[in-house]
C-alpha positions in Angstrom: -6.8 -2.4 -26.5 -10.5 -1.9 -26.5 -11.1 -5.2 -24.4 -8.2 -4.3 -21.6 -10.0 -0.6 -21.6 -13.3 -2.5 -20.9 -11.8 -4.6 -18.1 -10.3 -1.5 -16.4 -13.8 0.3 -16.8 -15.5 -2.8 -15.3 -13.0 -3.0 -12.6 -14.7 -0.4 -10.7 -17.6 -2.6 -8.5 -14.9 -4.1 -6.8 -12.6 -0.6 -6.9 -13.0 1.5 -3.7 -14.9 4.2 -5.0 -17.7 1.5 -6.1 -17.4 -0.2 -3.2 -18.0 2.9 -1.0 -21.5 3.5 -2.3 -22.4 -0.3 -1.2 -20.8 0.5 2.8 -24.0 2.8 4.5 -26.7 0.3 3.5 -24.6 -2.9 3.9 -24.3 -1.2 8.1 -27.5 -0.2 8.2 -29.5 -3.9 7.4 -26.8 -5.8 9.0 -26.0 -3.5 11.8 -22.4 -3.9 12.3 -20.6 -1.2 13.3 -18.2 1.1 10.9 -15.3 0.3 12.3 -15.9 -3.8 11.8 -16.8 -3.3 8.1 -13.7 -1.1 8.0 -11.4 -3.8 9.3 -12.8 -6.7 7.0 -12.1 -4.7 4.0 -8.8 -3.7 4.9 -7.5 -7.3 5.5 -9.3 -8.8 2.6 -7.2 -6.4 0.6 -4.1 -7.3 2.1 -5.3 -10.9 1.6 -5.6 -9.9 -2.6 -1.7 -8.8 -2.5 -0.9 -12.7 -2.3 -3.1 -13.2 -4.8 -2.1 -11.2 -7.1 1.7 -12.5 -6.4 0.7 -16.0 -7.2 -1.6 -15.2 -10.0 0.8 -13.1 -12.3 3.0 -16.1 -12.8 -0.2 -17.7 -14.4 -0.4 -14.3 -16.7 2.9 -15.9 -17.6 2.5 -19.5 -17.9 -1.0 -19.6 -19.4 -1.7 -16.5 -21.0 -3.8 -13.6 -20.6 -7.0 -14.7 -22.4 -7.0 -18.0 -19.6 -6.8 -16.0 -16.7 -8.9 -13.1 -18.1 -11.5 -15.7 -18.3 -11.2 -17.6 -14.9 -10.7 -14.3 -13.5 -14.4 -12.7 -15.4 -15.7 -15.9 -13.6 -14.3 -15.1 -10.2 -15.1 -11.5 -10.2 -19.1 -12.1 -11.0 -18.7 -15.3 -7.9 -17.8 -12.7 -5.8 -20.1 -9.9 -6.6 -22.9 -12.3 -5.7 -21.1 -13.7 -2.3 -20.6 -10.3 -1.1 -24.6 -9.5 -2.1 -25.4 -12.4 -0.1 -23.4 -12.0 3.3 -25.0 -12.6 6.7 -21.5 -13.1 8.7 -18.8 -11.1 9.0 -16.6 -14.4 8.5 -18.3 -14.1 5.0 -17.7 -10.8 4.8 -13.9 -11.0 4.7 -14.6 -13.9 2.1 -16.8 -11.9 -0.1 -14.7 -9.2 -0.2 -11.1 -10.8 -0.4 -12.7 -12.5 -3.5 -13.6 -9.1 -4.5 -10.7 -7.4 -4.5 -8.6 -10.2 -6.0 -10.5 -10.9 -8.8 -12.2 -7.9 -9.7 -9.7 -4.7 -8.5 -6.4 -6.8 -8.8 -6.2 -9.5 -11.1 -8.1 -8.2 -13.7 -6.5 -4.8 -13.5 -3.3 -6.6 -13.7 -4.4 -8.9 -16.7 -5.3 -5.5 -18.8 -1.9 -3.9 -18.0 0.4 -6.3 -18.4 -1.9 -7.3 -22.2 -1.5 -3.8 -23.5 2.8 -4.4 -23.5 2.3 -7.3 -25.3 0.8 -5.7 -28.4 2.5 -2.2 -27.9 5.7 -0.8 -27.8 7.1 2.2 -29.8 3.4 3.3 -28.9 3.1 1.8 -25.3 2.7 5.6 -24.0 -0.3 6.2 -26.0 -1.7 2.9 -25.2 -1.7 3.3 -21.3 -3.0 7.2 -21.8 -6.4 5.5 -23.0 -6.3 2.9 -21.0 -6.1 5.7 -18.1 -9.3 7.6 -19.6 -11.0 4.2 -19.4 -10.4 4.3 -15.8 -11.0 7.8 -15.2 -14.4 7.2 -16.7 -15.0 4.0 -14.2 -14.6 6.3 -11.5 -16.6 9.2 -13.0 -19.5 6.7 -13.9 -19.8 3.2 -11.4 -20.9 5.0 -7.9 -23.4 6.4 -9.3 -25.0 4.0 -11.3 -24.5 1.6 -8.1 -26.9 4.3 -6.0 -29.1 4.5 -8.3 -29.2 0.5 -8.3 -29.4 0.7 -4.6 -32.0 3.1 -4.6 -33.9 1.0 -7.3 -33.7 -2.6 -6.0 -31.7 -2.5 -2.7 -27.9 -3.1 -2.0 -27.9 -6.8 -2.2 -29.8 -7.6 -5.8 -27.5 -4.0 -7.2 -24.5 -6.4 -6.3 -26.5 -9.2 -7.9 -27.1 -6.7 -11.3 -23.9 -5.9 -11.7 -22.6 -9.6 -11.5 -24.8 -10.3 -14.2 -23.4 -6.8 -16.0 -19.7 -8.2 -15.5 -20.6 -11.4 -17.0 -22.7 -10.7 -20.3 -20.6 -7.4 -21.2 -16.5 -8.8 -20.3 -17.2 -12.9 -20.8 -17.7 -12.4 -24.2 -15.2 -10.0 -25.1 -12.5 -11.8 -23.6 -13.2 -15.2 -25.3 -13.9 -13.4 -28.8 -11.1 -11.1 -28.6 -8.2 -11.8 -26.7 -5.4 -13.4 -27.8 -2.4 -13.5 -25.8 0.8 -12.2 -28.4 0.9 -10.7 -31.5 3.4 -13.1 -32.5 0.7 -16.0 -31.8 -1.5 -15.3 -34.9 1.3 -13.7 -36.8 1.7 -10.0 -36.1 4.0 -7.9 -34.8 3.6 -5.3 -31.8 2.7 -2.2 -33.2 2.0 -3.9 -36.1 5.5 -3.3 -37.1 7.9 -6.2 -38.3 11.2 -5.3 -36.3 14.1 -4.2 -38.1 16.3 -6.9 -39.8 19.8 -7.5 -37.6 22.8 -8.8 -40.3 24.0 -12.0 -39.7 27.5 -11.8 -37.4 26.3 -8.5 -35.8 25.8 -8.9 -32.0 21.6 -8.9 -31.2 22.1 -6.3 -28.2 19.4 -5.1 -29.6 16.9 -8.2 -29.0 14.1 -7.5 -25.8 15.3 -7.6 -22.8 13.2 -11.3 -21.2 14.2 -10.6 -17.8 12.8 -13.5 -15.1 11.3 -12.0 -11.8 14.4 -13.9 -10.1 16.6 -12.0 -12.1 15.0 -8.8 -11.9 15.3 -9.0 -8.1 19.2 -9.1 -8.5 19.2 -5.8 -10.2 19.2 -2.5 -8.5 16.9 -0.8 -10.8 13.7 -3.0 -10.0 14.6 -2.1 -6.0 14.6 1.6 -7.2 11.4 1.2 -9.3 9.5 -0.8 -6.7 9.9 1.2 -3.4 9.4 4.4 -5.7 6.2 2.5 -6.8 5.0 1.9 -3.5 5.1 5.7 -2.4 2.4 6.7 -4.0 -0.1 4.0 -3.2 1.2 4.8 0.8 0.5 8.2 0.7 -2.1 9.0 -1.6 -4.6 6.5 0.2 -3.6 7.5 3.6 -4.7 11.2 2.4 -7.5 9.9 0.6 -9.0 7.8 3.9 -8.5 10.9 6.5 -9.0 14.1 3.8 -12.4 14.8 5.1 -11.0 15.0 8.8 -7.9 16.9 7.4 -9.7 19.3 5.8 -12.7 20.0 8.1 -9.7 20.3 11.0 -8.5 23.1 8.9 -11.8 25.2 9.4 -13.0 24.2 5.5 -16.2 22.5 5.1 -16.9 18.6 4.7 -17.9 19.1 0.7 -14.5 20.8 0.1 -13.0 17.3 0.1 -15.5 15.8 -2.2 -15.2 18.5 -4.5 -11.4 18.1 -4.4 -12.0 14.1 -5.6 -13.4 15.9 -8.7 -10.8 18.8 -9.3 -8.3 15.5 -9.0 -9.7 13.3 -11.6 -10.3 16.4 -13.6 -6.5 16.9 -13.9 -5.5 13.8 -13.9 -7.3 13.3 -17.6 -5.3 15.4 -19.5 -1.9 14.4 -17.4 -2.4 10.9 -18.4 -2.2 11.9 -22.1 0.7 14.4 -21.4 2.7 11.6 -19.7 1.7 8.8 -22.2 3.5 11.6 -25.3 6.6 12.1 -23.1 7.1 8.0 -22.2 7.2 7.4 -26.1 9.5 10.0 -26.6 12.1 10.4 -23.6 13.5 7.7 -20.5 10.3 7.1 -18.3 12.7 8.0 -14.9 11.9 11.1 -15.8 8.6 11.2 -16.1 8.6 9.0 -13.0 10.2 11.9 -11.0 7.6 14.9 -12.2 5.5 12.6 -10.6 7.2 12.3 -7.2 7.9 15.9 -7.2 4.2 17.1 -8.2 3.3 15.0 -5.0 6.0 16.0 -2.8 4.8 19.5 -3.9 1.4 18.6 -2.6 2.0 17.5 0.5 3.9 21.2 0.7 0.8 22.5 -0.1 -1.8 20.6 2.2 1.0 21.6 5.4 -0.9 25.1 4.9 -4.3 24.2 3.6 -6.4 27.3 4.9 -8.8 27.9 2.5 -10.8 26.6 -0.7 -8.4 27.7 -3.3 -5.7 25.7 -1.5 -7.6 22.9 -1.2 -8.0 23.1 -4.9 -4.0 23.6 -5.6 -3.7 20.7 -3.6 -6.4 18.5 -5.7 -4.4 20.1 -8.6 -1.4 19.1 -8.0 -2.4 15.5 -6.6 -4.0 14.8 -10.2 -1.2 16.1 -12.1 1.1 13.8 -9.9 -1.1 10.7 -10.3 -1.5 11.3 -13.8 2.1 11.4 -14.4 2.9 8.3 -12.4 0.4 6.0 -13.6 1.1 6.2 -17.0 4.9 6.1 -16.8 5.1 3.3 -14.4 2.9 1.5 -16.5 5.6 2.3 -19.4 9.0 2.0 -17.3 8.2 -2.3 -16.2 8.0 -3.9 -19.4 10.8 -1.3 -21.2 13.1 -2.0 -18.5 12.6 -5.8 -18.1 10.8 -6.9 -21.6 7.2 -8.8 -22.3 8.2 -12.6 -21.3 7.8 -12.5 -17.5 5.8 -9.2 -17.2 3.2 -11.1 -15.6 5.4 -12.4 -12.3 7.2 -9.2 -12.2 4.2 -6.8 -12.3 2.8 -9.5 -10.1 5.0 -8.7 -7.2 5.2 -5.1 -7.8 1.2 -4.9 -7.7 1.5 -6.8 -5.0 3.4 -4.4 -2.8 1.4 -1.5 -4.0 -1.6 -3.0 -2.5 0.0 -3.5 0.9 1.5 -0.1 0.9 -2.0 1.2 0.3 -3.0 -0.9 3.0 -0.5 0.4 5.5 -1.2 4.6 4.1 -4.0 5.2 6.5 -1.9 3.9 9.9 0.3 6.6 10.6 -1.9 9.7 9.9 -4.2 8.5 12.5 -2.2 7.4 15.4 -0.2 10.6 14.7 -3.6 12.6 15.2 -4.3 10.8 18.4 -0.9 11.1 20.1 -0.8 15.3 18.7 -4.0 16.4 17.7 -2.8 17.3 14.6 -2.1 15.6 11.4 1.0 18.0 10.3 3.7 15.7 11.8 2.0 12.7 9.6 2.3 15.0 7.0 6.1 16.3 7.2 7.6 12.6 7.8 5.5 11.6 4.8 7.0 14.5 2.8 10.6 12.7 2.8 9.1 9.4 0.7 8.1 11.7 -2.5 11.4 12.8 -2.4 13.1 10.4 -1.9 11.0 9.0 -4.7 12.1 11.1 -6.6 15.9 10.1 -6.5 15.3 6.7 -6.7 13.6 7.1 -10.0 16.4 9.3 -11.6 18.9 6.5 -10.7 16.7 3.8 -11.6 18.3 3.7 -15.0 17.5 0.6 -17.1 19.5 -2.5 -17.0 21.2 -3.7 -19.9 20.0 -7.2 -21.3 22.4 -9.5 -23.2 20.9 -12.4 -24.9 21.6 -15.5 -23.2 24.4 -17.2 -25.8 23.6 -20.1 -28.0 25.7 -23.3 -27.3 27.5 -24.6 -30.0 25.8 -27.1 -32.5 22.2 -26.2 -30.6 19.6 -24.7 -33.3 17.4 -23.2 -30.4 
């Protein structure tokens, strides 16, 4: 738990928020315009997504402390590629690096460890895991300004390599082991409860393939409901500032939001890790669609500070919901065997839905002059969301049956 908190918290130099700190200088000594840097992040993390689709059928073929490892490696590599970029060919490198290893796999390595060791108390699990990355976001800008403003952007990115790989390194090869059942313990360290010969084992974990799983409605329902709030929370996220200052409110209205967000989002998380142990997920999956929906309701008539505030309110309650409960509803629907490919692909879409958010908000501004319209069509995914979460109900596994006269 504490080394999969650790990797989320580290996470955060190749997260967007730490990124973001790194963009003004990096234009300034190069001199390449905004709108080039812009681009080269934006398809080095759609270049991650296949990465990441690849990569989580490693997660199931050679474990979690393996990949962890290679992964640790990867993520300091590209930290000091990126500090040392004079192209923007090497630019796109540095960053696709970047994002791969250090916002992707490695967030995906963490989330899909915590299942293997938890599940009467998954919800728990993933509610401090979510404080771990609440605090990454709270605490990596500003220690990287304060590097930049110490020793310049490049040798900050060079620092935090180093950080990455004296802090995580050693933790993973220490402390990681891939199963409980590896070294002789149980998930929650709980034995499971003892099934009577001749009674059926309905009861065993569902092992579901990724090849199977795409056969079954439920993932369908899961994923595109997945992908709705990557989609529209980042297109919000990358044009608030414009939204809000169109709106008459001041440009530190939207930073202050950011903070009212994660602010909410904190005690959400917990919240929604107590209701995923102790009712279906879908549930929890829909307050989560329907606190965004009820956002984007909100933001239509954003007029004043204490709306923008409601807004950030209900954003951070939505997210806080969501994260927590999708983290829960993958492995509890399709068991801990081939979590890796399936979260793999899932992750995988999120990032390219993320990547896509942004597009229609701004050529919607262009052709209206207003980014209302945007808004209203993206008010139909939440709810729709929203239904495909209450019917995602989870598919039932039957253990594949033994042939006669085989002992495995």
């Amino acid at each position: 738990m504490f080394v999969a908190g650790l990797a989320v918290f580290l996470s955060g130099p190749a997260q967007t928020y730490g990124v973001s700190v790194f963009i003004d200088p990096l234009i300034r000594e190069t001199g390449w315009s905004r709108s080039l840097v812009s681009t080269a992040y934006s398809v080095a993390t759609l270049m991650s997504a296949g990465a990441l689709f690849l990569v989580g059928r490693q997660i199931d073929r050679l474990g979690h402390r393996t990949v962890l490892i290679a992964t640790t490696i990867g993520f300091g590599l590209a930290l000091l590629l990126t500090s040392s970029v004079g192209h923007p060919l090497t630019l796109v490198a540095g960053f696709a690096l970047l994002r791969a290893c250090g916002s992707g796999i490695l967030t995906l390595s963490a989330r899909t460890l915590i299942p293997q060791w938890f599940i009467r108390r998954r919800g728990r699990a993933f509610s401090l895991l979510g404080l771990a990355g609440t605090l990454s976001l709270a605490a990596i800008p500003p220690v990287g300004e304060a590097l930049i403003s110490w020793v310049g952007w490049r040798t900050a990115w060079r620092i935090e390599a180093l950080a990455i790989w004296l802090l995580l390194l050693p933790a993973v090869i220490w402390f990681v082991r891939d199963r409980p059942e590896t070294i002789g313990q149980y998930p929650d360290g709980e034995p499971p409860p003892e099934i009577p010969d001749g009674q059926p084992k309905e009861t065993e974990e569902a092992a579901w393939t990724l090849h199977q799983a795409l056969r079954l409605p439920p993932f369908w329902y899961l994923l595109g409901a997945g992908i709705v709030p990557s989609l529209v929370v980042t297109g919000l996220s990358f044009n608030q500032i414009s939204i809000f200052t169109e709106r008459g409110l001041p440009a530190t209205v939207a930073a202050t939001t950011f903070t009212v967000e994660s602010a909410i989002a904190l005690p959400m998380t917990f919240l929604s890790g107590w209701l995923s142990d102790r009712y279906p997920s879908r549930f929890v999956l829909a307050a989560g669609q329907f606190f965004l929906a009820a956002a984007l309701l909100c933001l239509l008539v954003v007029d004043s500070v204490g709306l923008a505030l409601l807004y950030a309110g209900l954003r951070g309650a939505s997210m806080g919901l969501w994260t927590v409960a999708a983290d829960v509803s993958w492995p509890a629907y399709f068991g801990r065997r081939y979590l890796g490919s399936i979260r793999g692909a899932t992750f995988a879409a999120g990032i390219v839905g993320a990547a896509i958010g942004p597009i229609p908000l701004g050529f919607v501004y262009d052709a209206t002059g207003s980014y209302n319209p945007a808004i209203l069509g993206f008010l139909a995914l939440p709810i729709l969301g929203m239904v495909a979460t209450l019917l995602a109900k989870p598919p039932l596994w039957r253990p594949p049956r033994r042939q006669p006269g085989n002992p495995s």
